[in-house]
TORFITOR-794777 format. One record per residue (C-alpha): y, z, x. Coordinates in steps of 0.02 Angstrom, whole numbers, padded with zeros to 5 digits, always signed. Example, Ala and Ser with C-alpha at 12.3 -4.5 7.8 and 13.67 -1.06 7.14 Angstrom:
! residues 2
-00225+00390+00615-00053+00357+00684
! end
This chain:
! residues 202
+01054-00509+01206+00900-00466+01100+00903-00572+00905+00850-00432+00780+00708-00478+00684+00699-00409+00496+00591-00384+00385+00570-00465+00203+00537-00447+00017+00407-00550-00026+00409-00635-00210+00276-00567-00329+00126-00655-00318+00135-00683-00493+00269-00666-00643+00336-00495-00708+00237-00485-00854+00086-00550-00788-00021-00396-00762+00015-00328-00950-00054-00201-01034-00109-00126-00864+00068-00117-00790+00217-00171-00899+00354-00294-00870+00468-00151-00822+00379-00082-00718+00345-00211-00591+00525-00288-00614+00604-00119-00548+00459-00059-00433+00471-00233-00338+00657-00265-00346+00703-00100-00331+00595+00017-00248+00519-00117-00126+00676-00187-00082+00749-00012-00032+00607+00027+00090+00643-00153+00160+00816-00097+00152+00790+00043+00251+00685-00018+00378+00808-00143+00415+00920-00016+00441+00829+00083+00565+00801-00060+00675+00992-00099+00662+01028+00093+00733+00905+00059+00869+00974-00093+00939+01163-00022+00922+01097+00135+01033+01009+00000+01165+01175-00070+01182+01292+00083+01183+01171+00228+01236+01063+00356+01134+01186+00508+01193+01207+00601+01002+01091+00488+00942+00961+00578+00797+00835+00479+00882+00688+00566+00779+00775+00539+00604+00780+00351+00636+00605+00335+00698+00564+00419+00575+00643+00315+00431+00578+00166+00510+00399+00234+00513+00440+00300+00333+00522+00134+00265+00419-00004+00363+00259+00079+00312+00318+00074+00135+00344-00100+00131+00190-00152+00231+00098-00049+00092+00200-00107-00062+00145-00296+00015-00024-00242+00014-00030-00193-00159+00055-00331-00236-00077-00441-00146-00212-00341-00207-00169-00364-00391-00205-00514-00498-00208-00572-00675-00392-00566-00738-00445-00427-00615-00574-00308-00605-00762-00316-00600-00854-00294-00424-00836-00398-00262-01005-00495-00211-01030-00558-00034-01006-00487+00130-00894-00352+00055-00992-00294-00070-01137-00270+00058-01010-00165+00148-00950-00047+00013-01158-00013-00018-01188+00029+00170-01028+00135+00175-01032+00222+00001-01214+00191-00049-01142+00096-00225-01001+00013-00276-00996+00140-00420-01013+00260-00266-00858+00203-00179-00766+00168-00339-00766+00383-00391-00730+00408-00216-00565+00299-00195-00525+00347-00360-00546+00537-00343-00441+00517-00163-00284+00444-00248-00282+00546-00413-00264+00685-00292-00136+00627-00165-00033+00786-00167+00146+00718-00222+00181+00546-00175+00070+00441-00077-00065+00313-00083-00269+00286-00091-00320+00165+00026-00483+00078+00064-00475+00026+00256-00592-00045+00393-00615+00086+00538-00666-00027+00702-00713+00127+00786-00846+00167+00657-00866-00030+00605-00872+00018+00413-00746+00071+00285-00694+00237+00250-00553+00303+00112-00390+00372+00153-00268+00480+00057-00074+00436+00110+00057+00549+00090+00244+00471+00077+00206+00302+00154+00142+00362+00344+00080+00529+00364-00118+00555+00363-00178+00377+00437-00305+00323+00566-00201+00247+00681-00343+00110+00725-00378+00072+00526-00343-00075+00447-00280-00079+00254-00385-00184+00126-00346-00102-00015-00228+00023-00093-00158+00075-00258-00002+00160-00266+00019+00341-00333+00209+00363-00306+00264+00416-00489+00385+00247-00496+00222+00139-00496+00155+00205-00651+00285+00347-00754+00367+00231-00869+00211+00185-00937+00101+00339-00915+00217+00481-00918+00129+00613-00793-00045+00548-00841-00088+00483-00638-00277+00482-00691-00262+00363-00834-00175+00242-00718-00284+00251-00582-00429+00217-00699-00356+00068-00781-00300-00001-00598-00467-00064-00573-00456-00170-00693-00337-00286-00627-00402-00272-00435-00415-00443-00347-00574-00448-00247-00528-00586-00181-00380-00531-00073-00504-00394-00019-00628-00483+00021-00531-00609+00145-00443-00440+00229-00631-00382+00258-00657-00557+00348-00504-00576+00431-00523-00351+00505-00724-00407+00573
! end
């Protein structure tokens, strides 16, 4: 008999309050415990349905609503880990090193890719993500707009970066302003993070 595995919340790298005035208290206390726990939740759940149906049959089973609220809910979380990750205290600036050579051969500038990644989520139509990923195909990096948590990827590309455009990541703070919190993202980017996801997708 097959052992379920499950996915898992992962602590904040860092306390509640800890990337103020960028994103409040609040808002990370209810967008991780809340929000990220539900899509881990959820994608729990799927995988739950699926093994019941191995072991009793998939006769009137919605097959396609359960793969897709697996797809739906384990991309969320894989994404919502990303992000946390991505963030520090004391962000901002510009990478240096092997990354930064990237973004200039991909975008021309940093300031390049920076109004490109920025202009890609501000426009996400309705909820979704911007995402700076590695395409192996192509060998550089190329920005993606996500809709939901799964729908318009490149199956082969791997996630470095993302900022998250749902409305719970940002409306307590910014009412309906998107832009404004896109713009004052950057400042708490960790270019660290990014920089090791670079190395570790080469």
């Amino acid at each position: 008999m097959s052992v379920i595995k499950a996915y898992v919340l992962p602590d904040l790298p860092y306390a509640y309050d800890a990337l103020e005035p960028v994103l409040s208290q609040e808002i990370l206390r209810l967008h991780h415990d809340r929000h990220h726990a539900g899509y881990v939740n959820g994608a729990n759940a799927a995988l739950e349905k699926l093994e019941s149906a191995r072991q009793s049959g998939f006769a009137n089973f919605d097959i396609r609503a359960v793969e897709r609220d697996l797809a739906f809910n384990a991309s969320g979380h894989v994404l919502h880990s990303l992000y946390w990750a991505n963030m520090r205290p004391r962000g901002g600036g510009q990478p240096g090193g092997a990354l930064a050579d990237a973004l200039n051969a991909s975008f021309h500038s940093f300031a390049a890719f920076k109004q490109q990644l920025g202009a890609a989520a501000k426009a996400v139509e309705g909820s979704g993500w911007g995402l700076l990923v590695y395409e192996p195909e192509l060998k550089q990096l190329v920005t993606l707009q996500v809709q939901n948590h799964q729908n318009l990827a490149i199956q082969s590309a791997v996630p470095l970066l993302t900022v998250d455009v749902w409305e719970h990541a940002y409306y307590l703070q910014y009412k309906n302003d998107r832009g404004s919190y896109v713009d004052r993202w950057w400042d708490v980017v960790n270019w660290d993070d990014v920089a090791r996801r670079y190395e570790k997708a080469l």
